[in-house]
C-alpha positions as CSV (number, residue, x, y, z in Angstrom):
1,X,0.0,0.0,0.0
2,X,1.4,3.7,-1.1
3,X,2.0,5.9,2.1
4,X,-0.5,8.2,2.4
5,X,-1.0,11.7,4.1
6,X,-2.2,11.9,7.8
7,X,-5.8,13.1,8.4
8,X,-5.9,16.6,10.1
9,X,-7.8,16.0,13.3
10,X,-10.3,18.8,11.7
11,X,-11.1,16.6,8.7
12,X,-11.8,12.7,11.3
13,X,-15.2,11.7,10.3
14,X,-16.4,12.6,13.6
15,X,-15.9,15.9,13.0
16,X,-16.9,16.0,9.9
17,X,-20.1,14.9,10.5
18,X,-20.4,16.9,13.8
19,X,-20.8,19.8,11.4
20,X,-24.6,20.3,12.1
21,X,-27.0,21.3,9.5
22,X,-30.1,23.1,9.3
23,X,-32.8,22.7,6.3
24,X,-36.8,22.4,5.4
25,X,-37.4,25.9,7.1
26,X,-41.3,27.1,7.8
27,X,-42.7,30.4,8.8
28,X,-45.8,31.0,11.0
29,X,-48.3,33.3,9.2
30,X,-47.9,36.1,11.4
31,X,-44.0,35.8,10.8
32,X,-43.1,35.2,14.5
33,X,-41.5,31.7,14.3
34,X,-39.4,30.1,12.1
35,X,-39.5,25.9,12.4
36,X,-36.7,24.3,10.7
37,X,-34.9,20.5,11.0
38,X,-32.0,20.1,12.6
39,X,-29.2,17.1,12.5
40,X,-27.8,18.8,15.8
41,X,-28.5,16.1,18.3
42,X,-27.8,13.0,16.0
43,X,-31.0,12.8,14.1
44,X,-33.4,15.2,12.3
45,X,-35.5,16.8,14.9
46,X,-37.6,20.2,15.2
47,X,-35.8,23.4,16.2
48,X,-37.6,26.8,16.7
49,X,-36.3,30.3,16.9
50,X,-38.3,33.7,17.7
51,X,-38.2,35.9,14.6
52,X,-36.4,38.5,14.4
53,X,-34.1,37.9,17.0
54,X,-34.6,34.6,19.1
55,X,-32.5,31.9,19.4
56,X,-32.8,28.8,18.5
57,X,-34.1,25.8,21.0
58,X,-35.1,22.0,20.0
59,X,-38.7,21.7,19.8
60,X,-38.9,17.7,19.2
61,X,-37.4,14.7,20.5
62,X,-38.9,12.1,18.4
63,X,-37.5,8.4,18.2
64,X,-36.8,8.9,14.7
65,X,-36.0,12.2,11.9
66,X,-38.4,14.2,11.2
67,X,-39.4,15.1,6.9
68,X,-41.8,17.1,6.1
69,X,-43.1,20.1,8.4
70,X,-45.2,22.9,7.6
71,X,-47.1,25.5,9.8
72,X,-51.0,26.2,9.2
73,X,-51.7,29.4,7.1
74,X,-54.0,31.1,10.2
75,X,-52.1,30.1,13.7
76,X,-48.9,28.6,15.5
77,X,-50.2,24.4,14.7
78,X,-47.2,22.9,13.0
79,X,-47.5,20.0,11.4
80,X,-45.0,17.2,10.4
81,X,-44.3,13.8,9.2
82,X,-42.1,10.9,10.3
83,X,-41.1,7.5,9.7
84,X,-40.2,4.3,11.9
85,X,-36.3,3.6,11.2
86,X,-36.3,5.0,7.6
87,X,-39.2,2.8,6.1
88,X,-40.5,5.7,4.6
89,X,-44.3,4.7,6.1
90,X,-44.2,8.5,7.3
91,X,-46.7,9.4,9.8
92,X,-49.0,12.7,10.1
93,X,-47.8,14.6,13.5
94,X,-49.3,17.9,14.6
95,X,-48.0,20.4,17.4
96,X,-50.4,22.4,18.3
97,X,-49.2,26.0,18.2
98,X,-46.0,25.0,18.2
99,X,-46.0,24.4,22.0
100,X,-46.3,21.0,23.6
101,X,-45.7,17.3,23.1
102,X,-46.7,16.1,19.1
103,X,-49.6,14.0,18.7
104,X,-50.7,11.6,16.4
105,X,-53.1,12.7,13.3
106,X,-52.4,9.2,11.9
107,X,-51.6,5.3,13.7
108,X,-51.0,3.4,10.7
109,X,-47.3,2.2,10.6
110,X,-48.0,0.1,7.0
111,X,-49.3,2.4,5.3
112,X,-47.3,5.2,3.7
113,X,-48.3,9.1,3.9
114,X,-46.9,11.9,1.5
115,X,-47.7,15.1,2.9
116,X,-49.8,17.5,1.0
117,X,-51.1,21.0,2.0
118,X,-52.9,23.2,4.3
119,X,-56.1,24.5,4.0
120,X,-56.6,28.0,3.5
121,X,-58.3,28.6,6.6
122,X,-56.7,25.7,8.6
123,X,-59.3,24.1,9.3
124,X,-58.4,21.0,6.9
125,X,-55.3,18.9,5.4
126,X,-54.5,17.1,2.2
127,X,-52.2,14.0,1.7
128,X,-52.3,11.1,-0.2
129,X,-51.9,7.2,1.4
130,X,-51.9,3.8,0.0
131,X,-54.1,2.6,2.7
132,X,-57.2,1.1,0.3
133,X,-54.4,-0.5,-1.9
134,X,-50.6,-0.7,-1.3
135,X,-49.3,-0.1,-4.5
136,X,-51.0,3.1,-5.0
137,X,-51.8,6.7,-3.5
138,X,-55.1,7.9,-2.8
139,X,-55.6,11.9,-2.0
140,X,-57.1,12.2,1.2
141,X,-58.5,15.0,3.4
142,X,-58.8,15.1,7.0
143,X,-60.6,17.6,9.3
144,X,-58.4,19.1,11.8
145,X,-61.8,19.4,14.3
146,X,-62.7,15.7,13.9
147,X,-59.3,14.1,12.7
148,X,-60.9,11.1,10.5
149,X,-59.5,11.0,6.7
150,X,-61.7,10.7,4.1
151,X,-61.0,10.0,0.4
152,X,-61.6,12.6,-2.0
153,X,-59.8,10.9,-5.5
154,X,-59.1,7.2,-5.3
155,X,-55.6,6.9,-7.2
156,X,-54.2,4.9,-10.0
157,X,-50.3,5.3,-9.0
158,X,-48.7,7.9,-7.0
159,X,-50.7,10.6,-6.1
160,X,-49.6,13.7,-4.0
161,X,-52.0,16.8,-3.8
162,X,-49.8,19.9,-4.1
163,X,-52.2,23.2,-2.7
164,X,-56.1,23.7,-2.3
165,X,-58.0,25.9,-4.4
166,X,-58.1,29.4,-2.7
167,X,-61.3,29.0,-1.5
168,X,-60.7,25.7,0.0
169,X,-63.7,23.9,-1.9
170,X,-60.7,21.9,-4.3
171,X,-57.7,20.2,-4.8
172,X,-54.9,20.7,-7.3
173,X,-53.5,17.0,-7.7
174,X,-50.1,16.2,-9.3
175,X,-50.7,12.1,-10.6
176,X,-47.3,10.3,-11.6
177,X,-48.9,7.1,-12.5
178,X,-46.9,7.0,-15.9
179,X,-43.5,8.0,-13.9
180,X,-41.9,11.0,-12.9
181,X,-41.1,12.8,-16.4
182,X,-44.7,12.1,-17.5
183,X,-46.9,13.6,-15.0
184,X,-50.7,14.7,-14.8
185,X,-52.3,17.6,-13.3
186,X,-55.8,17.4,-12.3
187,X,-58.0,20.1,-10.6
188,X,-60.4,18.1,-8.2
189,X,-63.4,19.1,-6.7
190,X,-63.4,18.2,-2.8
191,X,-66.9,17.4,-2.5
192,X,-68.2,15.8,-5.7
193,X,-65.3,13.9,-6.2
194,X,-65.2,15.0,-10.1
195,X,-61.7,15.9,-11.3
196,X,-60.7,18.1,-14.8
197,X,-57.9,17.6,-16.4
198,X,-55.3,20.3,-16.1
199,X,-52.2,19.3,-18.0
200,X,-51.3,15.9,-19.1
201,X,-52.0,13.0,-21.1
202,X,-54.3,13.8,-23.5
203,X,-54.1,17.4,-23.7
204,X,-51.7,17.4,-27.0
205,X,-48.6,18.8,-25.1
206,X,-46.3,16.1,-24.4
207,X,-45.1,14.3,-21.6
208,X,-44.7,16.7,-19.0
209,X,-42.8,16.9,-15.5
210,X,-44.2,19.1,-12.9
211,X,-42.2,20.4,-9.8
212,X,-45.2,22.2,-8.2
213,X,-47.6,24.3,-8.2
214,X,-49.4,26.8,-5.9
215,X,-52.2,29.9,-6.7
216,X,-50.7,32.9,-7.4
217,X,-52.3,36.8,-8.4
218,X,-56.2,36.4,-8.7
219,X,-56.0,33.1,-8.1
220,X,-54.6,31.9,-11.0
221,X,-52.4,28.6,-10.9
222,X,-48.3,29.0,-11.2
223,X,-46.9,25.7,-12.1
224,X,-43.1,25.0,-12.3
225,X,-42.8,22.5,-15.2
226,X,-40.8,21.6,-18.4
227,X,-43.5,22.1,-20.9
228,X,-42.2,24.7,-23.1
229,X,-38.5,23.9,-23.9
230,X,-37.8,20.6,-22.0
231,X,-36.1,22.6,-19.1
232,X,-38.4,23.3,-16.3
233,X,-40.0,27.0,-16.3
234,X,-42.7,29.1,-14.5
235,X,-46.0,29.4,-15.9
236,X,-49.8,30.7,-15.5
237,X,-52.3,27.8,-16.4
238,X,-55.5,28.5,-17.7
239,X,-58.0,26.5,-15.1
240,X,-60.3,26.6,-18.4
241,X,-58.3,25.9,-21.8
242,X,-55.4,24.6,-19.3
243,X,-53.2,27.0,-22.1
244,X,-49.7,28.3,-20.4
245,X,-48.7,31.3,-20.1
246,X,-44.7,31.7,-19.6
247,X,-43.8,33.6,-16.6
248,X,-40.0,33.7,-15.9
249,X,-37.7,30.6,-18.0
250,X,-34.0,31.2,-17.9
251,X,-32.5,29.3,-21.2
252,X,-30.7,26.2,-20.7
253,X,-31.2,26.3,-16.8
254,X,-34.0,24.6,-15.2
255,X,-36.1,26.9,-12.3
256,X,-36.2,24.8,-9.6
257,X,-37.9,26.8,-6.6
258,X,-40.3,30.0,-6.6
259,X,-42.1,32.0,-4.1
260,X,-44.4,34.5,-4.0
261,X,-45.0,36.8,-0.4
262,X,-48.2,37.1,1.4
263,X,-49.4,39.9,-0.5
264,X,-47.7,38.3,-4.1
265,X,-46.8,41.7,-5.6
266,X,-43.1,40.1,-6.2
267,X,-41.3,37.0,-7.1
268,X,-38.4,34.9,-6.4
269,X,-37.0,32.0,-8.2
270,X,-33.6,29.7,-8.0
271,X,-32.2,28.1,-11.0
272,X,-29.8,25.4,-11.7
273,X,-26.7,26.4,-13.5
274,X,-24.8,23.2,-13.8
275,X,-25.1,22.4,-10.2
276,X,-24.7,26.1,-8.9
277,X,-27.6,27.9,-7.7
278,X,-28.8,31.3,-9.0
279,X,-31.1,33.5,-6.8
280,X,-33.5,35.8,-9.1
281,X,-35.9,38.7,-8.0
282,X,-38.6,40.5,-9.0
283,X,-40.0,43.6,-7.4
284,X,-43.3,43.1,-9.1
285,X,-44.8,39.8,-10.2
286,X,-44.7,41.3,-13.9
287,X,-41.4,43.5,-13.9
288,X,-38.1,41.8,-15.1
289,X,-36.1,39.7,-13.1
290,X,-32.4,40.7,-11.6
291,X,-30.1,38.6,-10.6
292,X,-29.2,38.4,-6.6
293,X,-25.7,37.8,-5.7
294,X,-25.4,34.7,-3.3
295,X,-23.0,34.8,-0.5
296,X,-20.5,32.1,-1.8
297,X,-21.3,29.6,-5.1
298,X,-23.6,26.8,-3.5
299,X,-27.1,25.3,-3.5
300,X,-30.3,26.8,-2.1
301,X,-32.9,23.8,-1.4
302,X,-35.4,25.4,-0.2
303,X,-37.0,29.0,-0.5
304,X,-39.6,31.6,0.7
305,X,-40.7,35.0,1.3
306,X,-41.1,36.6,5.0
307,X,-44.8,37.2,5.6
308,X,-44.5,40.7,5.6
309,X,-42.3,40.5,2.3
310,X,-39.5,42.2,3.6
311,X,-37.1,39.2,3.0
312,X,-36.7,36.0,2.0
313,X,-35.7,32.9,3.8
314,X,-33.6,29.9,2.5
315,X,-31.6,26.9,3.0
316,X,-28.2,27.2,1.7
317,X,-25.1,25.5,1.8
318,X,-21.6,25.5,-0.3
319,X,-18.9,22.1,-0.9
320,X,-17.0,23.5,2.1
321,X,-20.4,24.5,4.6
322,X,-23.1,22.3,5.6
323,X,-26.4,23.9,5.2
324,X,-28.0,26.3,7.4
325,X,-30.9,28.6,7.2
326,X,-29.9,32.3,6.0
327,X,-32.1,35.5,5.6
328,X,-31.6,37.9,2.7
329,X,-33.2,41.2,3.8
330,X,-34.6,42.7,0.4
331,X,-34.0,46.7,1.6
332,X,-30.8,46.2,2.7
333,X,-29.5,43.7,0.2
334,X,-27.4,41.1,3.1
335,X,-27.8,37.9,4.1
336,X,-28.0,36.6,7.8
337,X,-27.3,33.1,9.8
338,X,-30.5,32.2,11.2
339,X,-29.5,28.7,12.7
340,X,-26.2,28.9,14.2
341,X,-26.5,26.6,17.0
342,X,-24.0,25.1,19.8
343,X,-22.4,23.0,17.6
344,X,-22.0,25.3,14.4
345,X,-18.4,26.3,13.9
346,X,-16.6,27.9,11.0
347,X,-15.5,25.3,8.4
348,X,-12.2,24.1,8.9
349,X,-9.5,25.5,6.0
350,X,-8.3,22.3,4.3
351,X,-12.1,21.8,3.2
352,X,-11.7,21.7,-0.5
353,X,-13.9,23.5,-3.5
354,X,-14.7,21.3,-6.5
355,X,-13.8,22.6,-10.3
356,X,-16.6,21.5,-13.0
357,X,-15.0,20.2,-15.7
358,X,-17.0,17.9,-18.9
359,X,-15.7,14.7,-20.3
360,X,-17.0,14.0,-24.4
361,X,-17.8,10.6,-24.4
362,X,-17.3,8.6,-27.4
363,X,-21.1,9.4,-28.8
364,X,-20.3,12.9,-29.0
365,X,-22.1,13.9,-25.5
366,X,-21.0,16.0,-23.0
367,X,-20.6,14.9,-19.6
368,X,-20.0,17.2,-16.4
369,X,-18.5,16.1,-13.3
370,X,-16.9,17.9,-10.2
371,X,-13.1,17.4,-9.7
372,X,-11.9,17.5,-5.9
373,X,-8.2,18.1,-6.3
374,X,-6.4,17.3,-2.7
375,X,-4.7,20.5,-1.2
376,X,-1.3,18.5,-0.6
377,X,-0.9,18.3,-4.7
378,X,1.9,14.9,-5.5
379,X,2.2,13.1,-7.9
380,X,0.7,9.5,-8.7
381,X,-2.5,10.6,-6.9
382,X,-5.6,8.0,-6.3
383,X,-8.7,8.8,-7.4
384,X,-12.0,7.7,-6.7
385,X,-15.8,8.1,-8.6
386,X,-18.5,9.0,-6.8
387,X,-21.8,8.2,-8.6
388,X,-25.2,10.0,-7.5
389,X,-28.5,7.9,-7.1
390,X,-31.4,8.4,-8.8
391,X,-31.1,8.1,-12.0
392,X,-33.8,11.3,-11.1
393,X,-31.2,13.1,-9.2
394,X,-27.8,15.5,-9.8
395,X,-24.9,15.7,-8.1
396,X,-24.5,18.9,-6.5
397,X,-21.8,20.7,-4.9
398,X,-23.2,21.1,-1.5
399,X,-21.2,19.9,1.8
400,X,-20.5,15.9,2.0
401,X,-18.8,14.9,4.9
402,X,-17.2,12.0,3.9
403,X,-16.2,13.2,0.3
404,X,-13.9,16.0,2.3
405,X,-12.3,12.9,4.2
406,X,-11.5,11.1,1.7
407,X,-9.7,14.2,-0.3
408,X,-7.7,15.1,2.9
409,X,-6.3,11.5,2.7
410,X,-5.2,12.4,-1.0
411,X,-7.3,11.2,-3.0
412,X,-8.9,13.1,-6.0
413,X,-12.5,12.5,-5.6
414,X,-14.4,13.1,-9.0
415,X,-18.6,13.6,-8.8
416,X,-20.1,13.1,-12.8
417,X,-23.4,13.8,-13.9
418,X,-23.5,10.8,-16.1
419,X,-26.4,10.9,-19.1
420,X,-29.7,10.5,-16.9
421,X,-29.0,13.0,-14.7
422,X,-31.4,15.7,-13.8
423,X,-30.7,19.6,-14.3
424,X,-29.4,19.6,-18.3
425,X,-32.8,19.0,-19.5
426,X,-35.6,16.4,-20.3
427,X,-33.5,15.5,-23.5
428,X,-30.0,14.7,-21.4
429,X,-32.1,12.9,-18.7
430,X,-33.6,10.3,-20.8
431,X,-30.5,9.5,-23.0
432,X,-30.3,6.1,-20.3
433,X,-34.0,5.3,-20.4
434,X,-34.4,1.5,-20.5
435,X,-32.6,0.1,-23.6
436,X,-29.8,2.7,-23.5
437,X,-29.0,2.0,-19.5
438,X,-25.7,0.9,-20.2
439,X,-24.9,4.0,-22.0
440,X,-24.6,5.6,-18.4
441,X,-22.5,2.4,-17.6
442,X,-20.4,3.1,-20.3
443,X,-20.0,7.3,-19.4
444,X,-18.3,6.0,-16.1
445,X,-16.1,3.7,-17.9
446,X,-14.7,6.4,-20.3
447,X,-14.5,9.3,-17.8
448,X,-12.0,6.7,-16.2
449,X,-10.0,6.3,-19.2
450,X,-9.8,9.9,-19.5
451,X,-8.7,10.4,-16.2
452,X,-6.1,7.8,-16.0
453,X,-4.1,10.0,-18.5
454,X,-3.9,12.4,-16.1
455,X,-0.5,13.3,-15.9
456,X,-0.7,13.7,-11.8
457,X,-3.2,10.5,-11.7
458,X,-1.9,6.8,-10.7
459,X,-4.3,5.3,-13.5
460,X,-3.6,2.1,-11.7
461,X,-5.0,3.1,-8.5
462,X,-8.6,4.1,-10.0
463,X,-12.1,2.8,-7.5
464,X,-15.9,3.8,-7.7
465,X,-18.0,4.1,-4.9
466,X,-21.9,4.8,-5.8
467,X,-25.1,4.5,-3.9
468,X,-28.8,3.2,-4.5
469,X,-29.0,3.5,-8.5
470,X,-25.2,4.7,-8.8
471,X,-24.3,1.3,-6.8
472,X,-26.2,-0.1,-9.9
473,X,-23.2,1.3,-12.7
474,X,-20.7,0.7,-10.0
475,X,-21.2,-2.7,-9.9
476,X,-22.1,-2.3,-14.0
477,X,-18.4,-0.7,-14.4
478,X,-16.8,-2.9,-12.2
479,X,-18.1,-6.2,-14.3
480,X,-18.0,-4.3,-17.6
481,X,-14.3,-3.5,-17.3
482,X,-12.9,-4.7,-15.3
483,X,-9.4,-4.0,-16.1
484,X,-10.3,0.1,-15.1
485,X,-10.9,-0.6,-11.2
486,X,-8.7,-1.1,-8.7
487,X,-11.6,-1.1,-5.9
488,X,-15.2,-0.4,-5.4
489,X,-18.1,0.6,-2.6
490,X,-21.5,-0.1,-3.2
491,X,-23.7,1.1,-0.7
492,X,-27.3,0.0,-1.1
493,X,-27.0,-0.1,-4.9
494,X,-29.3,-2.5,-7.6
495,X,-27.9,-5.5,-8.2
496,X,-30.8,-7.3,-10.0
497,X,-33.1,-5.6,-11.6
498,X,-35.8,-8.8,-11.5
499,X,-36.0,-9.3,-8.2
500,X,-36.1,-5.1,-7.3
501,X,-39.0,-4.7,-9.3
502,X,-40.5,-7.8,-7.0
503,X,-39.2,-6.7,-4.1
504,X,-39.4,-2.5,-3.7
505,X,-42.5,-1.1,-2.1
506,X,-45.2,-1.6,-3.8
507,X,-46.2,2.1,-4.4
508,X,-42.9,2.8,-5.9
509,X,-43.0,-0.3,-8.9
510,X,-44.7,2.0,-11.5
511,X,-42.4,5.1,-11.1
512,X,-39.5,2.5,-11.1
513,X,-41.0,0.5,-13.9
514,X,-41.1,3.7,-16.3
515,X,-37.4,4.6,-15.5
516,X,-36.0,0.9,-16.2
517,X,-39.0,-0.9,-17.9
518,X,-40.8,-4.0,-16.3
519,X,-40.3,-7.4,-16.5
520,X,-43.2,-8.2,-18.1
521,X,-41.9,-7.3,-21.0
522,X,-38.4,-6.7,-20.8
523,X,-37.4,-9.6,-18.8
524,X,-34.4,-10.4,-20.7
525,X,-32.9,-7.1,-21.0
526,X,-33.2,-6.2,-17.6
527,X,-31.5,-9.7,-16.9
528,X,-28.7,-9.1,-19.0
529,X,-27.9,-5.5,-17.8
530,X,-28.2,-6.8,-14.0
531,X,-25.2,-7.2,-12.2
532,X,-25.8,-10.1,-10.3
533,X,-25.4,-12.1,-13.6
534,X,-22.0,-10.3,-14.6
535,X,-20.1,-10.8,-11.4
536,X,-17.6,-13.8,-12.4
537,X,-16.4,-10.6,-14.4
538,X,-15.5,-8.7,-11.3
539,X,-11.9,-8.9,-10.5
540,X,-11.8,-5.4,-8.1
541,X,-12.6,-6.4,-4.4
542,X,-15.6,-4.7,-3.1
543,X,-17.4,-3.4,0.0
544,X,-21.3,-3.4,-0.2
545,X,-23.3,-1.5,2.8
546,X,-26.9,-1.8,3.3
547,X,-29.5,-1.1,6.1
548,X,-32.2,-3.8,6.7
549,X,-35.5,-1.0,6.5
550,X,-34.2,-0.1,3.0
551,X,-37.8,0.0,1.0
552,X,-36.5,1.4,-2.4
553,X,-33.9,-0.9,-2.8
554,X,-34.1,-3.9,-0.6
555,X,-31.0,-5.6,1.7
556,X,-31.6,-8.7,-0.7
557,X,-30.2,-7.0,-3.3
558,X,-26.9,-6.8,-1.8
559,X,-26.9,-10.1,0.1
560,X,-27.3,-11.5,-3.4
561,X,-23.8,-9.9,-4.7
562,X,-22.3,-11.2,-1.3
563,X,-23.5,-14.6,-1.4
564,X,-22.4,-15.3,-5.4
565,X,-18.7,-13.3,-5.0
566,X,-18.0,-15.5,-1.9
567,X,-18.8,-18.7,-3.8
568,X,-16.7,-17.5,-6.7
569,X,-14.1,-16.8,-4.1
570,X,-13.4,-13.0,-4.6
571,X,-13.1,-10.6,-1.8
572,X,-16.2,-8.9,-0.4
573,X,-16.5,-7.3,2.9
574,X,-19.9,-6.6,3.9
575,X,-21.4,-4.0,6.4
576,X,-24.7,-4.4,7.6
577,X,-26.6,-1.5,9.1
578,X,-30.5,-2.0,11.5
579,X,-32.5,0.8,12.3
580,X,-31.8,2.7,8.9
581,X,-33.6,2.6,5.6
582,X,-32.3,4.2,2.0
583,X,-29.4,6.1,3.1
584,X,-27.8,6.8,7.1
585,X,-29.9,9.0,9.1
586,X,-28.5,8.6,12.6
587,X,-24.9,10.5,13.0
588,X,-23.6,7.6,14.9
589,X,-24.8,4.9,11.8
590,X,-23.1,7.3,8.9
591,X,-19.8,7.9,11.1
592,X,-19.8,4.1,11.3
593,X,-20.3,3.6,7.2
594,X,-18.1,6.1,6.3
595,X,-15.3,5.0,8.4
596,X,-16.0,1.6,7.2
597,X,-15.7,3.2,3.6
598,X,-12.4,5.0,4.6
599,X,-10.9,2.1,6.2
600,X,-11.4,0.1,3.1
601,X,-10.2,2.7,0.5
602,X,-7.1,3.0,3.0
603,X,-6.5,-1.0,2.0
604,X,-7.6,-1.7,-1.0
605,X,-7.1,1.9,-3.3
């Protein structure tokens, strides 16, 4: 094994991942609290602060993270939604004005809930639920007086309602039977049942993706979709014609987030500029948009205007920060911390930036990635892949703990947005769509080559590490050449497509189904492309990690690459994680993987 540098005692994983974040913020209507979630003590919980000037306490203790939260439009009552162990079978919670010990607005633990809306008046709420029929979501509404559910629009696939007509009577419901890049939008009447079609199927426009939607000036609908030029822009839907009007589209750069303030005389939008975030503002909802400087180049997940409209709020964070909640006061033009609790601290120095930099591959397309160069530059330098899950996802450059490990031990760490990825367009997304899955396979493989002729590269000392569908082309790369790898990490990745699509929660096999295509039909395909079936190929020795509450991609999908690579007699090491589901939500768990991860890079890389 090559020497290697020493880990700074800034850059150990425990303090790494002792670098608490803040995210998901909500404002009370009368602009007095701010709710946000917090990693602080170990887990996502609830922390609240006193606008302007409070500071911030923990508000929930809960035995497992918190997701979704989201204060009524007309009092303190905060809502949120949690699972058992990751299982993603979230439960509805409510607070009552934010004061007090949670209690239960549903007692179902097998039946999954995505959260919904509000009311206008806060009297009601809206989710969806696969209670009538697991594999599917039905939109539900529940009284906040007499907490019983009732269902309004029995569903087909997945369901989620996005935001109630303003005057409560209806429902605007995003349907993603047909997958997530071919969505419908319905307008559904609350007490008929009756539902119009809004955008969809059917309504000669295409295949459509839809971020969200909410009612914006005179209460016509804003959606955030792809529509018009296959990158997702704002719009104005006509509730009759359903005919868009465009509203704000930034060319080549899809808009991600938007907000309007109470009184929606202005607007404020993010794009995505190949990973980076761009903040834009309008004064009024009809004058052009300027472009707000952001404190450092980063990612803003979340967004929203103060009630009273004199700022907005945001969670931000940068490669070298984890993210935190900041305030951007619109008259003054400067950005505040709003969530530095007792265990924020400044970011240590050696934390590295990442350099965007595009591979061509060998069909001519383009193909970004970010380049983490070690600060201690040498020659004959390891480097190491890191491959984003999805395929419906984008590798940003916001804080990862263990990424800014790994480079402080010396090896280049590279993040590419191989052809699926999300944020260059509908057209770059579905360049892996079923048959042409191992094109993404093949994007890996060549961005290695590339890189191994680095002149300050060891091209003998190349590994991938990927998780959940990027474990999938890890393992793809790994059997497909196997002559590139020198190691490889797959945490919770596909292995075998067959049994996945038998084995995933039930309400996820159709949006899973239009991504890779379903064995029905395509039985022999998805065989071929799967792993499992390739791994006599396999030469590199590997580390799988998985968590036994995984619902998306199930533990037997690694347990099936440990059990055939120890009967061919190749190394695997195997960590097995309980208590988790898709990912490491407990501090003490990821610490655990990570250093696993390290550990094994240290021997094997």
């Amino acid at each position: 094994m090559t020497d290697r540098p020493t880990t700074s005692a800034q850059l150990s994983m425990t303090a790494l991942f002792s670098m608490s974040e803040a995210r998901g913020e909500a404002v009370s209507a009368d602009g007095h609290l701010l709710a946000f979630r917090s990693n602080e003590s170990g887990t996502q919980q609830i922390w609240l602060r006193d606008l302007p000037d409070g500071v911030a306490r923990q508000l929930t203790d809960m035995p497992d993270r918190i997701g979704a939260l989201a204060f009524s439009p007309t009092s303190h009552d905060l809502l949120f939604t949690m699972d058992r162990a990751g299982d993603e079978r979230h439960q509805l919670w409510l607070i009552p004005g934010a004061d007090g010990p949670p209690e239960p607005l549903t007692r179902d633990p097998d039946t999954v809930h995505a959260w919904g809306c509000w009311a206008p008046d806060g009297g009601a709420i809206a989710f969806s639920c696969n209670r009538r029929d697991r594999s599917v979501m039905d939109v539900m509404v529940m009284s906040l007086e007499t907490r019983t559910p009732r269902c309004v629009m029995e569903g087909s696939g997945w369901c989620v309602p996005l935001c109630f007509t303003p005057d409560g009577q209806g429902l605007v419901v995003r349907d993603s039977t047909r997958g997530p890049m071919d969505q419908d939008l319905w307008a559904l009447d609350i007490a008929t049942g009756t539902r119009r079609l809004l955008m969809g199927q059917g309504d000669g426009g295409g295949a459509t993706a839809i971020l969200s939607a909410r009612h914006g000036p005179d209460g016509q609908l804003l959606v955030l979709c792809d529509r018009a030029h296959g990158f997702h822009a704002l719009h104005l839907v006509d509730p009759d014609s359903g005919e868009l009007t465009m509203v704000a589209e930034v060319t080549q750069q899809d808009i991600e987030l938007f907000s309007l303030p109470q009184g929606q005389a202005a607007l404020a939008f993010v794009s995505n500029d190949a990973g980076f975030s761009r903040l834009h503002l309008r004064e009024r909802f009809d004058a052009p948009s300027r472009e707000v400087p952001l404190p450092a180049k980063g990612v803003i997940s979340s967004l929203r205007f103060l009630p009273d409209g004199s700022g907005l709020l945001m969670s931000f964070e940068t490669a070298t920060t984890p993210s935190a909640i900041w305030r951007y006061d619109l008259e003054t033009g400067r950005y505040q911390v709003l969530t530095e609790t007792q265990n924020t601290g400044s970011a240590p120095a050696a934390l590295v930036v990442p350099e965007l930099v595009e591979f061509e591959s060998s069909d001519g397309v383009r193909v970004p990635a970010f380049v983490y160069r070690p600060n201690a530059r040498a020659p004959n330098v390891p480097v190491l892949f890191m491959v984003h899950g999805g395929p419906e996802a984008q590798w940003r450059p916001g804080f990862r703990a263990d990424l800014q490990h790994y480079v402080d031990r010396g090896i280049m760490v590279i993040a590419p947005n191989i052809r699926g990825s999300t944020g260059y367009g509908r057209a770059y997304h579905q360049l892996d769509d079923r048959e042409r899955r191992l094109d993404a396979v093949c994007d890996l493989c060549e961005m290695a080559e590339a890189v191994a002729g680095w002149p300050e590269v060891d091209a003998n000392r190349i590994g991938a590490m990927g998780q959940s569908y990027g474990g999938y082309v890890v393992m793809a790369a790994l059997c497909g050449r196997p002559d590139l790898w020198k190691t490889g990490v797959n945490l919770y990745g596909v292995s075998n497509f067959i049994t996945l699509m038998r084995t995933t929660g039930p309400w996820r096999r159709a949006l899973r189904t239009a991504e890779y295509g379903a064995p029905e039909t395509m039985a022999d395909f998805l065989s071929g492309i799967s792993p499992v079936n390739q791994l006599e190929h396999l030469k590199a020795p590997l580390l799988v990690i998985h968590a036994n509450e995984d619902p998306r991609v199930p533990m037997e999908q690694s347990e099936q690459v440990n059990a055939i690579l120890r009967g061919l007699g190749r190394r695997v090491d195997v960590l097995r994680i309980s208590g988790e589901g898709h990912g490491f939500a407990r501090r003490e768990n990821a610490v655990t993987v990570f250093t696993r991860v390290a550990r094994f890079l240290a021997e094997t890389l």
